[in-house]
LUMVOTI-162797 format. One record per residue (C-alpha): residue number from 1; y, x, z. Coordinates in Angstrom, 1 decimal, always signed. Example, Ala and Ser with C-alpha at 12.3 -4.5 7.8 and 13.67 -1.06 7.14 Angstrom:
! residues 2
<r k="1" py="-4.5" px="+12.3" pz="+7.8"/>
<r k="2" py="-1.1" px="+13.7" pz="+7.1"/>
This chain:
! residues 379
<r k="1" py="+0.0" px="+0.0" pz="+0.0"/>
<r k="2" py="+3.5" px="+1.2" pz="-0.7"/>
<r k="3" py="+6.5" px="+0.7" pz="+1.1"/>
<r k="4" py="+5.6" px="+0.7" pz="+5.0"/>
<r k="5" py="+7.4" px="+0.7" pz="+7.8"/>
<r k="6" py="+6.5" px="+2.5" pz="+10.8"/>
<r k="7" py="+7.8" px="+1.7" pz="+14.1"/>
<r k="8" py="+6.2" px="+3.8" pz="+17.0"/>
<r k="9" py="+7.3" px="+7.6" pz="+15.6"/>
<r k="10" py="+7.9" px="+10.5" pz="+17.7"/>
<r k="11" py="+10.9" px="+13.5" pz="+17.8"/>
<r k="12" py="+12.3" px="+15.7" pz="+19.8"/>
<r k="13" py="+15.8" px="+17.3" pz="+20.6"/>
<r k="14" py="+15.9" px="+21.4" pz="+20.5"/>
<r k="15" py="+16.7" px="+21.4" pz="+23.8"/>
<r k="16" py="+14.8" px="+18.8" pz="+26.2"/>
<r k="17" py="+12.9" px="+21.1" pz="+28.4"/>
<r k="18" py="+16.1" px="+22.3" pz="+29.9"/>
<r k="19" py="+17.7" px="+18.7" pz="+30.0"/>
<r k="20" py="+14.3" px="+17.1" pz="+31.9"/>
<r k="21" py="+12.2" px="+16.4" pz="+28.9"/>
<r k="22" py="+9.3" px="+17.0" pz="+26.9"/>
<r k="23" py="+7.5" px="+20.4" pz="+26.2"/>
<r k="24" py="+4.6" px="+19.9" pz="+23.8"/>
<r k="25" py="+2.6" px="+22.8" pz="+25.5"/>
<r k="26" py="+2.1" px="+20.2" pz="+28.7"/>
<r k="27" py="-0.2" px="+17.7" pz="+26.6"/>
<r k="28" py="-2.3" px="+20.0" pz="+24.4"/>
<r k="29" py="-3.3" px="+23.8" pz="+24.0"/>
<r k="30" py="-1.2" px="+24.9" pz="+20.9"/>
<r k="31" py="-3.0" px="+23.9" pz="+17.5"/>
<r k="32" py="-4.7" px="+20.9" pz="+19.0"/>
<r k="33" py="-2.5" px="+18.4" pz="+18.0"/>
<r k="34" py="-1.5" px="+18.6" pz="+14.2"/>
<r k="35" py="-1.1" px="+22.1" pz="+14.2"/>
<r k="36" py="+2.6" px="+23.1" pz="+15.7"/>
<r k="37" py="+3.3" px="+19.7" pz="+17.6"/>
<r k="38" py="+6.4" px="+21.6" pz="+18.6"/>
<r k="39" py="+7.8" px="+22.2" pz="+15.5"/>
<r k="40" py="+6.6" px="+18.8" pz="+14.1"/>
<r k="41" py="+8.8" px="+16.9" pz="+17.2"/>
<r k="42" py="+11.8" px="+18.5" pz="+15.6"/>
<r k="43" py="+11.1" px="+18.2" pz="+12.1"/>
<r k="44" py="+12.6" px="+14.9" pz="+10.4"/>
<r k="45" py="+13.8" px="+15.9" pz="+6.8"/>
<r k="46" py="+11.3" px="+18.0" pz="+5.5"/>
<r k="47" py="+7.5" px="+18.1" pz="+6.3"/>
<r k="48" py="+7.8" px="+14.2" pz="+7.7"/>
<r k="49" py="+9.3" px="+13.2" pz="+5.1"/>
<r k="50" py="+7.3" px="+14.6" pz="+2.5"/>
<r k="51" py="+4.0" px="+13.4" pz="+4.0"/>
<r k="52" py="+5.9" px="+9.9" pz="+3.8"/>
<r k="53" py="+6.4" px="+10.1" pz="+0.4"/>
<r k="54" py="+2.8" px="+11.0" pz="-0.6"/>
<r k="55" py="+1.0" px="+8.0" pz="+1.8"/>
<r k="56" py="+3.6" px="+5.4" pz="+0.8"/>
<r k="57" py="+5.4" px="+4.9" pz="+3.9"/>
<r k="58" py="+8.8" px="+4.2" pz="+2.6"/>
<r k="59" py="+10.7" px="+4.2" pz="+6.6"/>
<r k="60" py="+10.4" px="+5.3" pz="+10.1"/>
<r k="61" py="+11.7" px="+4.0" pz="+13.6"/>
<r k="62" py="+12.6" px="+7.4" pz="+15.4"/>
<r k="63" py="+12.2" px="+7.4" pz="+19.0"/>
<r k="64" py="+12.4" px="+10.3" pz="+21.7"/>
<r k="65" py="+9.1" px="+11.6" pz="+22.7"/>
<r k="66" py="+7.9" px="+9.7" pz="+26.0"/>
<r k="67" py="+8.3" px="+10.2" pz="+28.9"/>
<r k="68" py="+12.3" px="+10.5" pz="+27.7"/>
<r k="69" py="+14.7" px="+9.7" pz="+30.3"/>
<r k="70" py="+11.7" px="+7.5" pz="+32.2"/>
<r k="71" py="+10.1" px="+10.6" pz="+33.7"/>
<r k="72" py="+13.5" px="+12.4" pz="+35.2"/>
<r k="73" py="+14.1" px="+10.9" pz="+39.0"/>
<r k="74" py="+17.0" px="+12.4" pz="+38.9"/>
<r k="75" py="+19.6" px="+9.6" pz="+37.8"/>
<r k="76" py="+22.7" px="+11.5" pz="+36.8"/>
<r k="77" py="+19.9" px="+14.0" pz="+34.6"/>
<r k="78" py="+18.3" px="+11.1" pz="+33.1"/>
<r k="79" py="+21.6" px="+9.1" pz="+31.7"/>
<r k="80" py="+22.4" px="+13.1" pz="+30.7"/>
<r k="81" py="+19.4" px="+13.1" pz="+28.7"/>
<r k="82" py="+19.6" px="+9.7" pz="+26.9"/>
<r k="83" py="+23.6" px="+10.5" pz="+25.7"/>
<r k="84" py="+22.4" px="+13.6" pz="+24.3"/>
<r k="85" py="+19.7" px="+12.4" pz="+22.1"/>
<r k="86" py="+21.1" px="+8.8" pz="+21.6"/>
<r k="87" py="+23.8" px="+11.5" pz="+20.2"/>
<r k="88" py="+21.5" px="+13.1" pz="+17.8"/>
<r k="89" py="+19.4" px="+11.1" pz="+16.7"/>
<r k="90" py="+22.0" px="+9.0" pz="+15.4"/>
<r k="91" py="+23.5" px="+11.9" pz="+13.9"/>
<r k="92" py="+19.9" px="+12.7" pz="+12.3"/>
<r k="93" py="+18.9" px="+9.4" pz="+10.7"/>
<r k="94" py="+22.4" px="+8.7" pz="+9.3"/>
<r k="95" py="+21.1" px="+11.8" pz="+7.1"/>
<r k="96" py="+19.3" px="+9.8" pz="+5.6"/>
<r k="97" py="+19.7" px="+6.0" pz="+6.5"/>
<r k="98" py="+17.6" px="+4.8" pz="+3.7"/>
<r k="99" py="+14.1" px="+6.4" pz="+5.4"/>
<r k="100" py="+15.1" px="+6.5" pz="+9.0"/>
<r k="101" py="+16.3" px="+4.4" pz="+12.0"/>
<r k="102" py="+16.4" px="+5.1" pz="+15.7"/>
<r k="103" py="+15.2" px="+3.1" pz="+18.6"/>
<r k="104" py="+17.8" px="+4.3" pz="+21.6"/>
<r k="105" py="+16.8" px="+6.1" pz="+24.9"/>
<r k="106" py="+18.4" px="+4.8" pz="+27.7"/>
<r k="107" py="+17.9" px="+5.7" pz="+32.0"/>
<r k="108" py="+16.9" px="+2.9" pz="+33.7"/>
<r k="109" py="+17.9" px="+4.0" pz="+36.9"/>
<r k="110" py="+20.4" px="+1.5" pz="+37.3"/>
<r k="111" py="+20.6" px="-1.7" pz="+34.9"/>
<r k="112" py="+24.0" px="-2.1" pz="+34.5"/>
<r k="113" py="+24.5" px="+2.0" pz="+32.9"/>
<r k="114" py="+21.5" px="+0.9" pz="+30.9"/>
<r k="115" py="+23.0" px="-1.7" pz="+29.5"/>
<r k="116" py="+26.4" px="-0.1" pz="+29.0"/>
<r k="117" py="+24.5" px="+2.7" pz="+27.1"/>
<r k="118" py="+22.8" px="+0.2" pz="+25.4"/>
<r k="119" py="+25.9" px="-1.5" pz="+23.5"/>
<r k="120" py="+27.3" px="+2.3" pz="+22.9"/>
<r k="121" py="+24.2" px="+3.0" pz="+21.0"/>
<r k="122" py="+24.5" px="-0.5" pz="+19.2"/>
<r k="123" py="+28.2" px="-0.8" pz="+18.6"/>
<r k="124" py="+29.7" px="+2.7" pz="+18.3"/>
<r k="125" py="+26.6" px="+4.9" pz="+17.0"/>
<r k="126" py="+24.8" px="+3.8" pz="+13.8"/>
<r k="127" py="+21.3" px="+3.8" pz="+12.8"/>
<r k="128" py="+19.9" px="+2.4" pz="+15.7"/>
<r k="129" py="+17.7" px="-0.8" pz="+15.3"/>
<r k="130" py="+16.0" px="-1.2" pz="+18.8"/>
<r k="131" py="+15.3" px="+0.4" pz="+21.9"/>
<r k="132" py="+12.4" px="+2.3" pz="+23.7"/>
<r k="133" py="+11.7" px="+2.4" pz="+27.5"/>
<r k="134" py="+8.8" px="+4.8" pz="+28.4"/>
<r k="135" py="+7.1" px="+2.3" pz="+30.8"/>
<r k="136" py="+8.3" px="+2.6" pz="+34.4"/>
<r k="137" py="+11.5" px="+4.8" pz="+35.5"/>
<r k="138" py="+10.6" px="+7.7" pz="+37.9"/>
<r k="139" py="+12.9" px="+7.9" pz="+41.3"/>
<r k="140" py="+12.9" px="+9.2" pz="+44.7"/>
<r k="141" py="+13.2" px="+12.9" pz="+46.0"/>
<r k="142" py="+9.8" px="+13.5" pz="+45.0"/>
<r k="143" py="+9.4" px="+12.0" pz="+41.9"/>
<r k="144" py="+7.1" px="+9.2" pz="+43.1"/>
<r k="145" py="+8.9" px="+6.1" pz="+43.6"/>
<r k="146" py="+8.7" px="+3.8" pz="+40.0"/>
<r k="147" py="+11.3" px="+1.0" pz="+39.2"/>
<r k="148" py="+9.4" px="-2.0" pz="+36.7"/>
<r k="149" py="+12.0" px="-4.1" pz="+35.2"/>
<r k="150" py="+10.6" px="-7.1" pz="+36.0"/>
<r k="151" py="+12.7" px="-7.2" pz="+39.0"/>
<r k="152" py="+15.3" px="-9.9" pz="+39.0"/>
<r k="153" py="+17.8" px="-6.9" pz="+39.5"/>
<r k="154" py="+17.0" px="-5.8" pz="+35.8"/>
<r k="155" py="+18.3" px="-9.5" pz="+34.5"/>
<r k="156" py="+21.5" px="-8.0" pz="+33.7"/>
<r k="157" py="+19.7" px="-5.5" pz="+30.7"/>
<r k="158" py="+17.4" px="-8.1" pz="+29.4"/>
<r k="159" py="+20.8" px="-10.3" pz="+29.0"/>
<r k="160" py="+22.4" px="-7.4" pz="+26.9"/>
<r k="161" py="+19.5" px="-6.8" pz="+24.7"/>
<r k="162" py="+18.7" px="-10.7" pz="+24.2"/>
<r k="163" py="+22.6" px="-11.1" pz="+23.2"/>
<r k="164" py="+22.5" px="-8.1" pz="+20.9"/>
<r k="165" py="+19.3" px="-9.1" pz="+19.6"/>
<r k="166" py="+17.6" px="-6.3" pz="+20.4"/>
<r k="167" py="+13.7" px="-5.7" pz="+20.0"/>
<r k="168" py="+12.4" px="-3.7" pz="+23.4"/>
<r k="169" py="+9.6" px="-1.2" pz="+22.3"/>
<r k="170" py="+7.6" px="-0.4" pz="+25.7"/>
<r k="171" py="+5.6" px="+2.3" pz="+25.0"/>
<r k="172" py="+3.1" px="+4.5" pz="+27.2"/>
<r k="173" py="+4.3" px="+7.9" pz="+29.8"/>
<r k="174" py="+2.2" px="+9.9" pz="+32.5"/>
<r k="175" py="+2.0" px="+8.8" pz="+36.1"/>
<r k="176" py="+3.8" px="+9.9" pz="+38.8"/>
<r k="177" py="+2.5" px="+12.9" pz="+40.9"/>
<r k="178" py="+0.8" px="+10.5" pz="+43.6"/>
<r k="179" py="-0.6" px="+8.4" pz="+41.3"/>
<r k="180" py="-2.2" px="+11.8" pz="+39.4"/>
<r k="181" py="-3.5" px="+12.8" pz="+42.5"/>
<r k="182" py="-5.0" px="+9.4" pz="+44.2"/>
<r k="183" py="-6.2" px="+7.8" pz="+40.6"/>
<r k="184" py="-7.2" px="+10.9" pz="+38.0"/>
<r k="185" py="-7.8" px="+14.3" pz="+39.8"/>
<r k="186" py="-10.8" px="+15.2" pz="+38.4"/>
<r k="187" py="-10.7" px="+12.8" pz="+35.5"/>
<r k="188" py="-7.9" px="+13.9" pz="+34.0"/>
<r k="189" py="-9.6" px="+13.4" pz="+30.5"/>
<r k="190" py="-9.0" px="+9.4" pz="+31.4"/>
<r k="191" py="-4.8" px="+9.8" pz="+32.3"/>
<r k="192" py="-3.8" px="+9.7" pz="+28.7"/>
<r k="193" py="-4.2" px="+8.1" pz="+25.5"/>
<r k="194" py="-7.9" px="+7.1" pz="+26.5"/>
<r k="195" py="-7.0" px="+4.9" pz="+29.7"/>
<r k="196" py="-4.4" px="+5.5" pz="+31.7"/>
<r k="197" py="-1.6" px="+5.2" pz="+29.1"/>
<r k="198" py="-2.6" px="+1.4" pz="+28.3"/>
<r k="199" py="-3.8" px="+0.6" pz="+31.7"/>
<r k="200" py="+0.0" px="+1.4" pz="+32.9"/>
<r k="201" py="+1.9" px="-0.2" pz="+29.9"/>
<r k="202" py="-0.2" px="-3.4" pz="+30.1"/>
<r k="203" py="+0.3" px="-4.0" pz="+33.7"/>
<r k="204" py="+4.0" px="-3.7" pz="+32.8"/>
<r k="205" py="+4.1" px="-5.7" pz="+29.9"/>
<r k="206" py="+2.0" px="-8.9" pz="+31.7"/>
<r k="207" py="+4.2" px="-8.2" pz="+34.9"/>
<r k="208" py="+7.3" px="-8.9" pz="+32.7"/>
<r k="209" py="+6.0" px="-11.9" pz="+30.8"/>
<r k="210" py="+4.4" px="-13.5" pz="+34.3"/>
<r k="211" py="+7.7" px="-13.2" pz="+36.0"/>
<r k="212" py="+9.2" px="-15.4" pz="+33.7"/>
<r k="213" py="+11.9" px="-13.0" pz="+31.8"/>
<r k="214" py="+10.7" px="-14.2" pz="+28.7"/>
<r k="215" py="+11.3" px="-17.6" pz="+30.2"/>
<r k="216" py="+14.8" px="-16.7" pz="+31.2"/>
<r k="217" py="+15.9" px="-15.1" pz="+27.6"/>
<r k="218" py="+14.1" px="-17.0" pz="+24.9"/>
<r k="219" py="+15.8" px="-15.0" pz="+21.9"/>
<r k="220" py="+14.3" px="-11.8" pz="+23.6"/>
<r k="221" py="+11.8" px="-9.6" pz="+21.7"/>
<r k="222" py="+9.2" px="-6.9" pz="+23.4"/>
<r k="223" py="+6.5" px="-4.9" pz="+21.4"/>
<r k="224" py="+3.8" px="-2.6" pz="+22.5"/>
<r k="225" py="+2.0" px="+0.1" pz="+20.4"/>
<r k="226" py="-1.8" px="+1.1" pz="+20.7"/>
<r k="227" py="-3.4" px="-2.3" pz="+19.2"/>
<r k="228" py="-1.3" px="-4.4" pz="+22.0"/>
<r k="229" py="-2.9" px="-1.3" pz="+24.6"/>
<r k="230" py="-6.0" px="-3.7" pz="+25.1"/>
<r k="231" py="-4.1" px="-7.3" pz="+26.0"/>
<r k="232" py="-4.6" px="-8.4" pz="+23.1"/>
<r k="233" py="-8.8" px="-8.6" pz="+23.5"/>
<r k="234" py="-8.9" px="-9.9" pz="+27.5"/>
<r k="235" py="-6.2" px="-12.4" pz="+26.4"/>
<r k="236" py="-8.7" px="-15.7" pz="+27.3"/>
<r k="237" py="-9.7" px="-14.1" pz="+30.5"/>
<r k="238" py="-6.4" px="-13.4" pz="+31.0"/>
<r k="239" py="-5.0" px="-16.3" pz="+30.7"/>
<r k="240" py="-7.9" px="-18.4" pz="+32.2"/>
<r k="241" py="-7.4" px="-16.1" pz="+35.6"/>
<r k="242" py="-3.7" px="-16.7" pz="+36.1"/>
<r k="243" py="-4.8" px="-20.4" pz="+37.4"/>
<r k="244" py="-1.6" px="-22.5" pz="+38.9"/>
<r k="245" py="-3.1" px="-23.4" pz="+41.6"/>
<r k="246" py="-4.2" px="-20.3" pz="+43.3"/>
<r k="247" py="-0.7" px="-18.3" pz="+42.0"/>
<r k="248" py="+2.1" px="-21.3" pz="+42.5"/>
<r k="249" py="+5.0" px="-19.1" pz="+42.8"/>
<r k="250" py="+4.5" px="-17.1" pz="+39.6"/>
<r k="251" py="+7.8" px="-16.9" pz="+37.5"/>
<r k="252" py="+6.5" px="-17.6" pz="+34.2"/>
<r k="253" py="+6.9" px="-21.1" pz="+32.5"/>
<r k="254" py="+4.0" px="-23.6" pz="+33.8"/>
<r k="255" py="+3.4" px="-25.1" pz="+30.8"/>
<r k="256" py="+2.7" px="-21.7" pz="+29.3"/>
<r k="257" py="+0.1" px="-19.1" pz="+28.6"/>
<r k="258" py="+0.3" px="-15.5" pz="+28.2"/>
<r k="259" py="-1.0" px="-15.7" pz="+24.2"/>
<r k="260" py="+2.0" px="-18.1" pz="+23.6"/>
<r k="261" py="+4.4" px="-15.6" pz="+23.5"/>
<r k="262" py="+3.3" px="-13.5" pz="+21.0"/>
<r k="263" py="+4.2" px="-13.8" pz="+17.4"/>
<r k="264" py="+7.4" px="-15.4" pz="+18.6"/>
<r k="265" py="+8.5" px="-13.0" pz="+21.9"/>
<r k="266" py="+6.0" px="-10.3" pz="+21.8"/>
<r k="267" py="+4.7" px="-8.4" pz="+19.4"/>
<r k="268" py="+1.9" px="-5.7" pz="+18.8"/>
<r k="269" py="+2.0" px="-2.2" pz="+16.6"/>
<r k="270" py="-1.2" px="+0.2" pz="+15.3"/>
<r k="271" py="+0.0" px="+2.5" pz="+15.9"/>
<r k="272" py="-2.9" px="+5.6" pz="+17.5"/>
<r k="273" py="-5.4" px="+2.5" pz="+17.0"/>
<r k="274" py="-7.1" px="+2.6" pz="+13.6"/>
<r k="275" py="-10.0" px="+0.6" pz="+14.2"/>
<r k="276" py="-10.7" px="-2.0" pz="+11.4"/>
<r k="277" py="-12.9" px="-4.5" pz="+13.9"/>
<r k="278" py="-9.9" px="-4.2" pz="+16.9"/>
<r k="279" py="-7.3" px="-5.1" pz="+14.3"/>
<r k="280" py="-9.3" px="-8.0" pz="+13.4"/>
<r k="281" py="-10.0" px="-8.8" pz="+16.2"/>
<r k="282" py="-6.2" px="-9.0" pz="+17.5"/>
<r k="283" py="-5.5" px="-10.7" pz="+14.3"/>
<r k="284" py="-7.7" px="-13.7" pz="+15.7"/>
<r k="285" py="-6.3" px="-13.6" pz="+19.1"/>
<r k="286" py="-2.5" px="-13.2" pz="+18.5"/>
<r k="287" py="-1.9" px="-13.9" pz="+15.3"/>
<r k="288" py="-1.2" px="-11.6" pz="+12.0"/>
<r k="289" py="+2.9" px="-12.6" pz="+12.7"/>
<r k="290" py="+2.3" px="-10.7" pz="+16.0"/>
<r k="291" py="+1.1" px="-7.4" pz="+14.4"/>
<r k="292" py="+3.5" px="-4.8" pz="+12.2"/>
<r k="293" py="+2.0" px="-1.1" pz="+11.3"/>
<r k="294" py="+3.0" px="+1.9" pz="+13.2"/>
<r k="295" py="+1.4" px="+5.9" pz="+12.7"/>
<r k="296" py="+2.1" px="+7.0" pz="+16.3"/>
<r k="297" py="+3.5" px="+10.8" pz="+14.5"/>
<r k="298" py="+3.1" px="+13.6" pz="+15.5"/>
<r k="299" py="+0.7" px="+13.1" pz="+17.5"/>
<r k="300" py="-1.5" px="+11.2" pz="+14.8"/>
<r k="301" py="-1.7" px="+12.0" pz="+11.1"/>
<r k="302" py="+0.0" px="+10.2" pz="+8.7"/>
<r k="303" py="-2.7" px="+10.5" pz="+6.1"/>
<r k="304" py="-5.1" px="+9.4" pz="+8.2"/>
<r k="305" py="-3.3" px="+6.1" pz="+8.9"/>
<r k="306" py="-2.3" px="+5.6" pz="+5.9"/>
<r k="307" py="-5.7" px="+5.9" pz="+4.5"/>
<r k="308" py="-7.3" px="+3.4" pz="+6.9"/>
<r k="309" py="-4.7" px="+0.6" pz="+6.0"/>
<r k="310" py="-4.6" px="+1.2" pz="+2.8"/>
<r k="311" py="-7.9" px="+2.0" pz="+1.9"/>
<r k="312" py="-10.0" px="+0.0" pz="+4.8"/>
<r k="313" py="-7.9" px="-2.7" pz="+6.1"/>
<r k="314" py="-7.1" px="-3.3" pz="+2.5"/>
<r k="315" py="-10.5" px="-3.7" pz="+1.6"/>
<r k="316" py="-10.8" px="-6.3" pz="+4.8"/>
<r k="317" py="-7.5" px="-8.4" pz="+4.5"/>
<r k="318" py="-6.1" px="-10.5" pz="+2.0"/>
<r k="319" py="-3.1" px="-8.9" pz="-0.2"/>
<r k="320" py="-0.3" px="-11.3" pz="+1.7"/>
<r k="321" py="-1.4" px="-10.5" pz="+5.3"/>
<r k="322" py="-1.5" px="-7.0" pz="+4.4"/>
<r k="323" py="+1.9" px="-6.9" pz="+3.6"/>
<r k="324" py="+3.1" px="-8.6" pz="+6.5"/>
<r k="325" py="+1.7" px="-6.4" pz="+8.6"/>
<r k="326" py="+2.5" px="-2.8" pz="+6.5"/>
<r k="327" py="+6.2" px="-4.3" pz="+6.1"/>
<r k="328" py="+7.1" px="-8.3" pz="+6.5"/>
<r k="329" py="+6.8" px="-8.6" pz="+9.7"/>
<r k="330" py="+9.1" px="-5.7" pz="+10.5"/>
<r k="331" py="+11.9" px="-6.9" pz="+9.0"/>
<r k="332" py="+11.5" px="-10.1" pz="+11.1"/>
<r k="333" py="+11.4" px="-8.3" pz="+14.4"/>
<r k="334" py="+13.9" px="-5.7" pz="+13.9"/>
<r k="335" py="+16.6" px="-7.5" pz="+11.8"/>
<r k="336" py="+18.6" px="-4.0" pz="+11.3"/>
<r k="337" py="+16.2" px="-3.0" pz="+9.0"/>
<r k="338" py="+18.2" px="-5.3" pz="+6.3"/>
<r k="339" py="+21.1" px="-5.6" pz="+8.0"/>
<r k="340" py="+22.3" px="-1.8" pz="+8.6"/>
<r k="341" py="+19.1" px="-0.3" pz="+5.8"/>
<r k="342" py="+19.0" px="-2.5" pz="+3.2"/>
<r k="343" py="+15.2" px="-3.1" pz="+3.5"/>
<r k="344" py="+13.8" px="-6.3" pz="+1.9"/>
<r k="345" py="+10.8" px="-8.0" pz="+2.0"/>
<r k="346" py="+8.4" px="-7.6" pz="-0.7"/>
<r k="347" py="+5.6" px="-9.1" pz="-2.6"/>
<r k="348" py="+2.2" px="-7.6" pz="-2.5"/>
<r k="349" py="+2.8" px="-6.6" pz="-6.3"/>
<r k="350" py="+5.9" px="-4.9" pz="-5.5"/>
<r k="351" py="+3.6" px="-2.9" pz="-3.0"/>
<r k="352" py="+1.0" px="-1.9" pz="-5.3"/>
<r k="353" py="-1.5" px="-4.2" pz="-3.4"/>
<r k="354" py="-4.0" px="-6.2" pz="-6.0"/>
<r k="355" py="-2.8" px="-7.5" pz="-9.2"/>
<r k="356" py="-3.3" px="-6.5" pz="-12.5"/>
<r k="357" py="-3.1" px="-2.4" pz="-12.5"/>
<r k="358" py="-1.5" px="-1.9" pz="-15.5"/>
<r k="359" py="-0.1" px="+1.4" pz="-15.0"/>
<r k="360" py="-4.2" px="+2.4" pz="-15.0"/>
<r k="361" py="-4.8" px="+0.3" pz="-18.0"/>
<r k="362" py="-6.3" px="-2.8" pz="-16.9"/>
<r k="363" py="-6.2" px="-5.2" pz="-19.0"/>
<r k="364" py="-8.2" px="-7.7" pz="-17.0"/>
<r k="365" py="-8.6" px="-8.4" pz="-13.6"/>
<r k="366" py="-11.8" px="-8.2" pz="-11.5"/>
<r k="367" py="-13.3" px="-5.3" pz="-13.7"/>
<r k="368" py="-14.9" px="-3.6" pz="-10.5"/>
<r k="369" py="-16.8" px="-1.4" pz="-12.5"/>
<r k="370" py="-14.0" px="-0.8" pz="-15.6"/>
<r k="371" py="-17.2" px="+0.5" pz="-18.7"/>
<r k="372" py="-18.5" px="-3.3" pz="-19.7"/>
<r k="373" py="-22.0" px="-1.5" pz="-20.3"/>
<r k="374" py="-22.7" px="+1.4" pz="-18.0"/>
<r k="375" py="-22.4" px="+1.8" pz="-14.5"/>
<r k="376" py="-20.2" px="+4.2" pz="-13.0"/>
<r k="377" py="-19.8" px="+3.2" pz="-9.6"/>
<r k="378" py="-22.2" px="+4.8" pz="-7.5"/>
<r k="379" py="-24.7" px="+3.4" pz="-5.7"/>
């Protein structure tokens, strides 16, 4: 398929170790992740963008690598660090505004600064189309208290994001030191991508919808990456288990159930997650208006992504739902994408996706095997 949009793609700023923030070397021995993950972080214009251009992704969402300003306790360091690169990477995409967009870092130390620096990002900057929070935000002296925005005190920032409309991307960071210690020591293997990056963000995620601030700002927006980082396949038992009558004083609408926010509030990426039979399998829980495409670069390849949507869950879905899913639906969630790129929705023609391939001859359609008289697919 030509023309995707991916949502959930990582970079870096030159200088984030010494402002708080990510140093590759912490996840991965060097070489184990795409080669130089370093380098790659940094890299928007050249080796990104030419591996775009040969697996027919046609625009990235940039974001800050988790954990961003999430993981600095400190609060004056972690506002320092989400000016900085809000700063650049609005700089960086306006290089090139026709392939790149920028979800905004903010501190959520204190909800009224993250709002403030919020509306910066969205009316003085350019080139931002959402925003990414890194799960919970890190406080305390030692690094172990964590602030979840479902608190009524965070009403204030969903407000601003529901009146600027938005989207919320909640993506996955480490735990705190305590947590480390008490939970994974000893089974570190499980902290990360495996486990403990969905276990966190879906606990989040559900905390937020159950306490009703979906309820509170209907015109809000919130997507997770990872294949909806496993809600999306417990959604019956979830919703079966949060019974009225033995939890009365949940927040949430009564009337409502987890699954019927998404699609319209909540919303799902695949990015990291390219299983054919979990994609399906979300499809038929949420709905194929809940799911848009994501890579999950650097630390996933592009190729290989590319190659298992276009190659595999093209083979599975039908040319429209593919579509949505590689671009459509994007451009519902994140309105920017037309409004401040220019991107349009397409048909799955426009996207090379079935049809008559004239460009390779065809002269009729359904010629799986194109000699009339020998075979030359193998068997």
């Amino acid at each position: 398929m030509l023309h995707k949009i991916a949502l959930e793609e990582a970079w870096n700023i030159p200088n984030a170790v010494s402002l708080g923030g990510f140093s590759p070397g912490t996840l991965a021995p060097a070489g184990v992740i795409g080669g130089d993950l370093g380098a790659n972080l940094l890299d928007i214009h050249t080796t990104r963008l030419h591996q775009m251009d040969e697996n027919g992704v046609s625009f990235m969402a940039l974001s800050l690598v988790s954990g961003g300003p999430q993981s600095i306790a400190d609060k004056d360091a972690a506002e320092k660090l989400a000016r900085i690169a809000n700063d650049a990477l609005s700089e960086e995409v306006m290089k090139n505004p026709t392939r790149f967009a920028g979800l905004a870092s903010l501190s959520m130390h204190d909800a009224a600064q993250a709002s403030s620096e919020l509306k910066r990002c969205w009316n003085e900057l350019q080139g931002f189309i959402g925003v990414i929070l890194n799960d919970f935000q890190s406080t305390g002296p030692d690094g172990n208290t964590m602030l979840y925005y479902d608190a009524p005190s965070y009403d204030i920032f969903w407000a601003t994001a529901e009146e600027l409309n938005c989207p919320v991307y909640i993506h996955p960071r480490s735990a705190t030191p305590e947590i480390t210690e008490k939970m994974w020591k000893g089974r570190e293997h499980l902290a990360f991508s495996a486990l403990g990056y969905a276990n966190r963000v879906n606990m989040h995620l559900l905390g937020i919808i159950t306490a009703g601030v979906l309820d509170r700002f209907p015109k809000l927006k919130l997507v997770v990456g990872h294949m909806g980082e496993h809600i999306p396949y417990d959604l019956y038992r979830i919703d079966h288990k949060l019974n009225r009558a033995r939890f009365p004083d949940m927040r949430m609408r009564k009337d409502r159930l987890v699954s019927d926010y998404f699609g319209t509030q909540v919303f799902i990426t695949t990015s990291g997650h390219f299983s054919t039979p979990a994609l399906l399998c979300a499809i038929a829980e949420i709905g194929v208006e809940a799911v848009m495409f994501s890579i999950d670069y650097p630390f996933e390849s592009i190729p290989n992504a590319c190659v298992w949507f276009d190659d595999h869950v093209g083979q599975t879905l039908n040319a429209r739902d593919l579509v949505r899913i590689g671009r459509g639906n994007a451009l519902r969630v994140y309105p920017r994408l037309g409004e401040r790129h220019g991107l349009v929705e397409m048909t799955p023609g426009e996207c090379a996706v079935g049809g008559l391939k004239v460009d390779e001859g065809e002269v009729e359609f359904g010629l799986y095997n194109k000699d009339w008289s020998r075979r030359l697919v193998r068997q």
